[in-house]
Z-matrix of the N, CA and C atoms (Angstrom, degrees):
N
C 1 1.448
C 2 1.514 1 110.75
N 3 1.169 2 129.83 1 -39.81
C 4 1.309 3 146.02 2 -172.73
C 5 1.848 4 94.32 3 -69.64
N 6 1.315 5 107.52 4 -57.43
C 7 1.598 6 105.91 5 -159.08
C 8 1.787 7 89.78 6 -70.24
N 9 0.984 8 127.72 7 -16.71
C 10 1.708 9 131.99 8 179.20
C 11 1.598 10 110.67 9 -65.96
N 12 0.997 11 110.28 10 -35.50
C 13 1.850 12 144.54 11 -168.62
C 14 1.440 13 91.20 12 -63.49
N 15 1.640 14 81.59 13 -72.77
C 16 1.648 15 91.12 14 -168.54
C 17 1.439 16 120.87 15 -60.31
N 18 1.486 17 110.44 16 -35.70
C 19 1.462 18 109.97 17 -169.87
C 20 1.517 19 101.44 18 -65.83
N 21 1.569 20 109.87 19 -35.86
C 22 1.819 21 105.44 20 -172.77
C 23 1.361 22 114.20 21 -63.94
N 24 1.576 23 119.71 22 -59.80
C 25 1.914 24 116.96 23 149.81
C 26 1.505 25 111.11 24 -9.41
N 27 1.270 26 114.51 25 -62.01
C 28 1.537 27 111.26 26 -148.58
C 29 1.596 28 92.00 27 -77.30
N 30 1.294 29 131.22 28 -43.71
C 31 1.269 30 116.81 29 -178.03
C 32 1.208 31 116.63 30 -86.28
N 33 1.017 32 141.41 31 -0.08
C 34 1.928 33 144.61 32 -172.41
C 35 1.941 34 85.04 33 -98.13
N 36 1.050 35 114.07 34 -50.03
C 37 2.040 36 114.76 35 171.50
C 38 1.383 37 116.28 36 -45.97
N 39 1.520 38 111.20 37 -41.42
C 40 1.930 39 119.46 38 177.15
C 41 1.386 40 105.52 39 -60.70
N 42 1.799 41 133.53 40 111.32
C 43 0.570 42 156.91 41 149.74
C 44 1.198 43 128.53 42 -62.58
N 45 1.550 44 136.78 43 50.02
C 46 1.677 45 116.35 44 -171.28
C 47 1.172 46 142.35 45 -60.13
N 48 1.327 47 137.00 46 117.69
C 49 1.395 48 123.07 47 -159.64
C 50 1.562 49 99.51 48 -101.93
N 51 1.424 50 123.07 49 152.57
C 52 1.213 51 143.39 50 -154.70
C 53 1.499 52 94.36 51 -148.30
N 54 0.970 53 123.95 52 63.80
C 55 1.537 54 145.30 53 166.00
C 56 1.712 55 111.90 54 -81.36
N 57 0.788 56 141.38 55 8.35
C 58 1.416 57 138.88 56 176.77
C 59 1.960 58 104.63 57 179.83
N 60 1.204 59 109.05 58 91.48
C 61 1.178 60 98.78 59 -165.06
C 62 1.561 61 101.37 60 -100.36
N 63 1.239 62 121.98 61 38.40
C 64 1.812 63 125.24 62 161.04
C 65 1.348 64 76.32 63 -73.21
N 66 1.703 65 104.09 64 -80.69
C 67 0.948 66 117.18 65 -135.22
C 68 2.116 67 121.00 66 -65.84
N 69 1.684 68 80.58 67 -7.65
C 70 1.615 69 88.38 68 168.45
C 71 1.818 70 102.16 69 -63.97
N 72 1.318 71 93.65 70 -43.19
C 73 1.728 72 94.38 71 -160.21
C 74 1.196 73 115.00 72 -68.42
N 75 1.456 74 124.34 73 -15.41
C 76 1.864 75 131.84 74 -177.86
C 77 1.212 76 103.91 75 -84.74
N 78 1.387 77 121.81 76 -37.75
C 79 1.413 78 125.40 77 174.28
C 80 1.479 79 117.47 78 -60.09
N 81 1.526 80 112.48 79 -51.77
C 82 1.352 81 114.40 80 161.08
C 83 1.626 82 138.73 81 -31.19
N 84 1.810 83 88.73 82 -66.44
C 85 1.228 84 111.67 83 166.15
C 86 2.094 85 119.75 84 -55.71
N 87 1.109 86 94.78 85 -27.24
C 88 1.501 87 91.50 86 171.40
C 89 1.469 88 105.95 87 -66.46
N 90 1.704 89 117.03 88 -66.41
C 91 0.969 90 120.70 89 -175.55
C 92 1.158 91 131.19 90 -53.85
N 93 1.563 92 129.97 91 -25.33
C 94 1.446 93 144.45 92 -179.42
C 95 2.015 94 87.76 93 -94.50
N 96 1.202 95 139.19 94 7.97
C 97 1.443 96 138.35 95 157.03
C 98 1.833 97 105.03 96 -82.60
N 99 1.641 98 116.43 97 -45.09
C 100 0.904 99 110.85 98 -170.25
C 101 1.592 100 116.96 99 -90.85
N 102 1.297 101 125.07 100 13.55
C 103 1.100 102 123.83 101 -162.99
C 104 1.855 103 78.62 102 -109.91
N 105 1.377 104 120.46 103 -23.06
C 106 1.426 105 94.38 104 -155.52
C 107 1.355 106 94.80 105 -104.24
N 108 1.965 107 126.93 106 3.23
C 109 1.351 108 134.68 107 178.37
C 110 1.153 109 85.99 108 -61.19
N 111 1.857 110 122.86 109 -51.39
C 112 1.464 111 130.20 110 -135.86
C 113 1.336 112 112.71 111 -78.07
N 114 1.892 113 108.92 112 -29.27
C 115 1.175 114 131.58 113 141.74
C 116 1.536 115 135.13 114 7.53
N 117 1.855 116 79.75 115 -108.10
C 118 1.862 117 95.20 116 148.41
C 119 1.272 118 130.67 117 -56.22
N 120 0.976 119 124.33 118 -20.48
C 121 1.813 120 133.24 119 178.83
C 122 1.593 121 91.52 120 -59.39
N 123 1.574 122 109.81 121 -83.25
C 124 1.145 123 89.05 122 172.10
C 125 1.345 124 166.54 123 -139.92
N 126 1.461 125 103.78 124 71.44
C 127 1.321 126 132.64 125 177.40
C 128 2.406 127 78.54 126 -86.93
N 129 1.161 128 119.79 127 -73.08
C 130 1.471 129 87.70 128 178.80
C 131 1.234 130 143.39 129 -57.65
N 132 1.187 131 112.39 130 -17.95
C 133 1.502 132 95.89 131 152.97
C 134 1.263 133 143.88 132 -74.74
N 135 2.107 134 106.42 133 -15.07
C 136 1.424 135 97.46 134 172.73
C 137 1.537 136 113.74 135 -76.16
N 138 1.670 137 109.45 136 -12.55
C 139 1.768 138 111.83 137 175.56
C 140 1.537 139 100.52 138 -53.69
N 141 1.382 140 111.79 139 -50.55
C 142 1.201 141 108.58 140 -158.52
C 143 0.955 142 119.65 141 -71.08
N 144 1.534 143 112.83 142 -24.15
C 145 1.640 144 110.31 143 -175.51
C 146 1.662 145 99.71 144 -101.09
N 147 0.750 146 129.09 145 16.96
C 148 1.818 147 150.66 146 159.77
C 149 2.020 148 103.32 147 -71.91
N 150 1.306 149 88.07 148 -65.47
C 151 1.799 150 103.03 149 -174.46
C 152 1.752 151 90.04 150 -61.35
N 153 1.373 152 107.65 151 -69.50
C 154 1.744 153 94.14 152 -155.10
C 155 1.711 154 110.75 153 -53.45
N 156 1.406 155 128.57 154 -2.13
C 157 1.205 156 138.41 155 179.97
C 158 1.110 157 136.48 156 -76.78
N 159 1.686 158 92.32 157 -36.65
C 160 1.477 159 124.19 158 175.75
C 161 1.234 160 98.75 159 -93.08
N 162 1.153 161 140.79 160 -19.55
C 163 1.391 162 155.46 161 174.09
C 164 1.917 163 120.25 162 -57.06
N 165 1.092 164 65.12 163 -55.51
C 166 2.309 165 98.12 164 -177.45
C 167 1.478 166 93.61 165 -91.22
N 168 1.198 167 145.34 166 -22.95
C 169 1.447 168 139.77 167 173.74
C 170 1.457 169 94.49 168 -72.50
N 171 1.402 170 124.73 169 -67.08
C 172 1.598 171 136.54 170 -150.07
C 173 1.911 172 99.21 171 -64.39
N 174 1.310 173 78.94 172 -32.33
C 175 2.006 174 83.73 173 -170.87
C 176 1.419 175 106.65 174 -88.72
N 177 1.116 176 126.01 175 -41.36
C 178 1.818 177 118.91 176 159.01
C 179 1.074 178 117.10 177 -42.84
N 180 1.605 179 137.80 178 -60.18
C 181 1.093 180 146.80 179 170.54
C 182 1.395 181 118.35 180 -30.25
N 183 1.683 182 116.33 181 -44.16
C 184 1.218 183 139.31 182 -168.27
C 185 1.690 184 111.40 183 -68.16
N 186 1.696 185 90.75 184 -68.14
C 187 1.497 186 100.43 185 156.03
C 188 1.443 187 144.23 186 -9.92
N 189 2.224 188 89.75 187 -75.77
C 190 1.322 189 98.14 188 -162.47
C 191 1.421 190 93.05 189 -81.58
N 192 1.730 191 135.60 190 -32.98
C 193 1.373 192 119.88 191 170.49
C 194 1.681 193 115.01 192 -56.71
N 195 1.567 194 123.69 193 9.51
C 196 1.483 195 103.51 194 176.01
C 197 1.550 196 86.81 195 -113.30
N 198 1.443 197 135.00 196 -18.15
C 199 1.590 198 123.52 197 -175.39
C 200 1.554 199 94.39 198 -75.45
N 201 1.457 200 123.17 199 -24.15
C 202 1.343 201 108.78 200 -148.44
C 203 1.967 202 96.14 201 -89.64
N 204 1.177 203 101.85 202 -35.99
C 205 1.265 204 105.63 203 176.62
C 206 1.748 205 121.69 204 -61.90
N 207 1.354 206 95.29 205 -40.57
C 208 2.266 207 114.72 206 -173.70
C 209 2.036 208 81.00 207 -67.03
N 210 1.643 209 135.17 208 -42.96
C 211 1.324 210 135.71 209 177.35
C 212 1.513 211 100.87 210 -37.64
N 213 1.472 212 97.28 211 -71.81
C 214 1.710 213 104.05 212 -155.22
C 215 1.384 214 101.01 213 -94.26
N 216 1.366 215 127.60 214 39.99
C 217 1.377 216 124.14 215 176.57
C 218 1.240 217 112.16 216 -118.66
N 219 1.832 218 107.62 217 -16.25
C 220 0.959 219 107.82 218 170.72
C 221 1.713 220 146.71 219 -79.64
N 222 1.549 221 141.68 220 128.56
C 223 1.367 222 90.80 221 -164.77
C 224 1.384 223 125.49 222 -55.79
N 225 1.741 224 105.41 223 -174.73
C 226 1.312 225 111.65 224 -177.99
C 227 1.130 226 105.30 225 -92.26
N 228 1.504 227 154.26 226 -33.32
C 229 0.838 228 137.79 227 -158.87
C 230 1.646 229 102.31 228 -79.78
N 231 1.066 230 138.85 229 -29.10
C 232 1.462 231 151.57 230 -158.86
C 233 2.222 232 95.55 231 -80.95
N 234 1.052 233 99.56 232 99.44
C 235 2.022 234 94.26 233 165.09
C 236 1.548 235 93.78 234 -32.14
N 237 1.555 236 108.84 235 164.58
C 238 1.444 237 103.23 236 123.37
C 239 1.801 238 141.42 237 -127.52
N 240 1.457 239 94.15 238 20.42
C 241 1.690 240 101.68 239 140.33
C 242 1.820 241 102.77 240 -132.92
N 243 1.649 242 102.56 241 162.07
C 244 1.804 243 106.70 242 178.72
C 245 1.722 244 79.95 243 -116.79
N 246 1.134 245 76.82 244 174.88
C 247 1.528 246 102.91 245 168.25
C 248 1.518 247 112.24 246 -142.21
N 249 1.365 248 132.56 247 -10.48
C 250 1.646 249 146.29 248 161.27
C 251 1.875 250 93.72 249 103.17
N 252 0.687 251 116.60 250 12.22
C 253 1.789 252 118.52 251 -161.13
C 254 1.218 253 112.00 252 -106.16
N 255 1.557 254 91.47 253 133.01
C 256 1.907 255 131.55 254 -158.31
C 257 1.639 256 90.61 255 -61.12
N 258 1.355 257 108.97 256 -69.11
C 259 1.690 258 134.62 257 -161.51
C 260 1.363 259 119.40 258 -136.69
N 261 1.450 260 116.16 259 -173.87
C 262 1.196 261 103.11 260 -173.40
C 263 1.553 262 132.60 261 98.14
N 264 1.107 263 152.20 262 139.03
C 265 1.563 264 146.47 263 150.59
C 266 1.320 265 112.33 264 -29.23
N 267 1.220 266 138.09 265 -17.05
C 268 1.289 267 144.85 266 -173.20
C 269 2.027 268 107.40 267 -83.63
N 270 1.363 269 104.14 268 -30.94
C 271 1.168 270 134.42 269 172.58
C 272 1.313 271 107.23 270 -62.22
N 273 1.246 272 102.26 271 -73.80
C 274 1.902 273 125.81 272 -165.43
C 275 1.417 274 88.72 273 -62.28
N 276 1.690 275 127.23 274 -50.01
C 277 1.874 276 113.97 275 -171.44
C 278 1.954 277 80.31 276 -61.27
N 279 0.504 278 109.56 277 -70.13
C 280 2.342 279 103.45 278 -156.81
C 281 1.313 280 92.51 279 -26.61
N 282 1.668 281 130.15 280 -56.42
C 283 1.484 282 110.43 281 -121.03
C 284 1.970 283 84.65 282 -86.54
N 285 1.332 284 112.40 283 -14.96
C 286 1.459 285 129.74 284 -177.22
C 287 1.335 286 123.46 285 -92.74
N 288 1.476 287 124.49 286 -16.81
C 289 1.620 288 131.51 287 -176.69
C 290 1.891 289 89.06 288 -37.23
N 291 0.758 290 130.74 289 -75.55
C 292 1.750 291 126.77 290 -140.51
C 293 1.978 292 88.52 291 -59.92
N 294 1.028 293 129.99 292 -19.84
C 295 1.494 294 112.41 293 -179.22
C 296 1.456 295 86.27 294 -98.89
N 297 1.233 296 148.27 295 -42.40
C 298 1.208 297 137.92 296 -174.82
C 299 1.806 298 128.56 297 -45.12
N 300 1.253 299 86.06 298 -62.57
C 301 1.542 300 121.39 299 156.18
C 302 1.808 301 122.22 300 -40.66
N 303 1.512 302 110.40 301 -53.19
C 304 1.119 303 124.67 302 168.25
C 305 1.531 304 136.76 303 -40.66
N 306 2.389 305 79.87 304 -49.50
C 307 1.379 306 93.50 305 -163.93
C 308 1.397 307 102.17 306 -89.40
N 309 1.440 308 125.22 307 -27.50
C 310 1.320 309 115.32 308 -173.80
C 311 1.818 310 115.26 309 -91.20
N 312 1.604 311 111.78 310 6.03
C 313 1.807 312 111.38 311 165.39
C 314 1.775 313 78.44 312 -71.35
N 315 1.717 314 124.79 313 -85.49
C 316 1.380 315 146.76 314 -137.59
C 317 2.168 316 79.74 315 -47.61
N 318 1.329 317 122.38 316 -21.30
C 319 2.050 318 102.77 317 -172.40
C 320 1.978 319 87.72 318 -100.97
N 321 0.624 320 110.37 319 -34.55
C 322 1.558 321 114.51 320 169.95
C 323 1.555 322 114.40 321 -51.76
N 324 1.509 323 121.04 322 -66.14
C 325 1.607 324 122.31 323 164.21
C 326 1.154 325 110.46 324 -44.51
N 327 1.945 326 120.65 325 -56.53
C 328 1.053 327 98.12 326 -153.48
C 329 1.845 328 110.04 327 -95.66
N 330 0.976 329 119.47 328 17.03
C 331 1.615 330 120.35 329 151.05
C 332 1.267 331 118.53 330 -91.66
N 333 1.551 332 115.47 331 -22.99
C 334 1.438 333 99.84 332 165.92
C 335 1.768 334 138.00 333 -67.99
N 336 2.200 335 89.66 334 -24.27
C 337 1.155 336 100.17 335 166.30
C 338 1.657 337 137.58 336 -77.92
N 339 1.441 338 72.69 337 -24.35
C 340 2.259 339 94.14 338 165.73
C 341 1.308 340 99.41 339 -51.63
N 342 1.365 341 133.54 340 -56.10
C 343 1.176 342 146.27 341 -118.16
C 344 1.863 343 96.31 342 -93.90
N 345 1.425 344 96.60 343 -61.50
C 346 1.388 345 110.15 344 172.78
C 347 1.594 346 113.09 345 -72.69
N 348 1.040 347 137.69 346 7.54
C 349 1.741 348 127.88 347 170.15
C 350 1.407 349 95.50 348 -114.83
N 351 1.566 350 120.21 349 -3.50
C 352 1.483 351 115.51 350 -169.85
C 353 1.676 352 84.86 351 -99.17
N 354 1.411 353 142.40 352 -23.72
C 355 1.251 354 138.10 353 -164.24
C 356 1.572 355 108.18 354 -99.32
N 357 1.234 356 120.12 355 -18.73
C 358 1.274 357 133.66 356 170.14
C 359 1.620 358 116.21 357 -94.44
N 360 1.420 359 120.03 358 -17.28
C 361 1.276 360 95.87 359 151.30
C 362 1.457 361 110.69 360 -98.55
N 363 1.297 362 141.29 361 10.16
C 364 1.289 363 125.75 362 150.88
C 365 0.970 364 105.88 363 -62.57
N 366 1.301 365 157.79 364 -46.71
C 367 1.135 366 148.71 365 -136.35
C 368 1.363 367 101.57 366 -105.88
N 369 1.361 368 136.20 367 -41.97
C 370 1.410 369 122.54 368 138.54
C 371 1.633 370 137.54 369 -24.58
N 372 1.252 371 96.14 370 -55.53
C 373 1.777 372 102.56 371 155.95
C 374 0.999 373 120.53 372 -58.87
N 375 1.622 374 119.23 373 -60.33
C 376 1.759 375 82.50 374 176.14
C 377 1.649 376 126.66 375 -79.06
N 378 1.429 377 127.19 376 -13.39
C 379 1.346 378 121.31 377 175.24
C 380 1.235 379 103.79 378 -62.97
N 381 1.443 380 140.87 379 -6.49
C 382 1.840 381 149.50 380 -173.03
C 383 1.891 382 78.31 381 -87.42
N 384 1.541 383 118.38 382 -95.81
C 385 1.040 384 145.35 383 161.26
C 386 2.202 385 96.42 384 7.72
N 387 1.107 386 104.96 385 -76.16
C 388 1.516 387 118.55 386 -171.71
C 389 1.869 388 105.41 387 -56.99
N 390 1.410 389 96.97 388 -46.12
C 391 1.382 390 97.01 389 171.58
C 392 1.324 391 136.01 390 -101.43
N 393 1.439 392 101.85 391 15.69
C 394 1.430 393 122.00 392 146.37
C 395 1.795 394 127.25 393 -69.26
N 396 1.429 395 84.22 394 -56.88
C 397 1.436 396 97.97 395 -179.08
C 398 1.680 397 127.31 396 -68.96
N 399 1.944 398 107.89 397 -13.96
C 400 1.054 399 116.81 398 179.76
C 401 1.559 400 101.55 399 -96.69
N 402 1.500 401 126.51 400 -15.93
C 403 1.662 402 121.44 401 154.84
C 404 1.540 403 114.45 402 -48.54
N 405 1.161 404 85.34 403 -76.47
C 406 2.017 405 107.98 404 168.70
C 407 1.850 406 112.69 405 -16.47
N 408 1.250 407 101.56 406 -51.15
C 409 1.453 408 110.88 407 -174.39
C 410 1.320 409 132.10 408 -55.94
């Protein structure tokens, strides 16, 4: 409450003087130039980081539909890693690689796809956020 006090004092005391008001207005005008460079700055970069998103989505997709296919293309009877082993868990991973394999591309895609719809609605938020604040202005 006190630092509220003070802050209202300190600004009701600021006096601005407007002694040459060209030159108020060029100054302005510069500054209301750079707010709207900062603008476009970045409203393109959220395009851009929009495209590379949709970009890395389209090409994962691509990917994991070519790992998932080279998976199940292979026969079944064939592992697809050995390990040379009699017994053991080392055994049980061989006789299982193709569900192993399977399951961790399908947790791999699908955190990569979390990952990328979680970065694209940031970037929605702030272009909301950016074009909020350029109403506001």
């Amino acid at each position: 409450m006190m630092k509220d006090k003070a802050l209202e004092e300190l600004f009701l005391a600021q006096r601005p003087q407007f002694d040459d008001k060209e030159e108020f207005m060029v100054r302005l005008n510069r500054k209301l130039d750079v707010v709207e460079y900062l603008h476009r700055y970045e409203e393109a970069n959220l395009r851009r980081y929009k495209y590379a998103m949709v970009a890395v989505f389209v090409l994962g997709v691509v990917i994991g539909g070519a790992l998932f296919a080279f998976v199940l293309s292979t026969p079944l009877e064939l592992p697809l890693f050995t390990f040379n082993a009699s017994s053991g868990i080392l055994l049980a991973i061989e006789q299982s690689s193709r569900t192993i394999v399977t399951v961790a591309l399908s947790l791999v895609l699908g955190l990569g796809i979390v990952g990328i719809v979680n970065n694209v609605l940031d970037i929605v938020q702030m272009r909301s956020s950016l074009r909020s604040f350029s109403n506001n202005s």
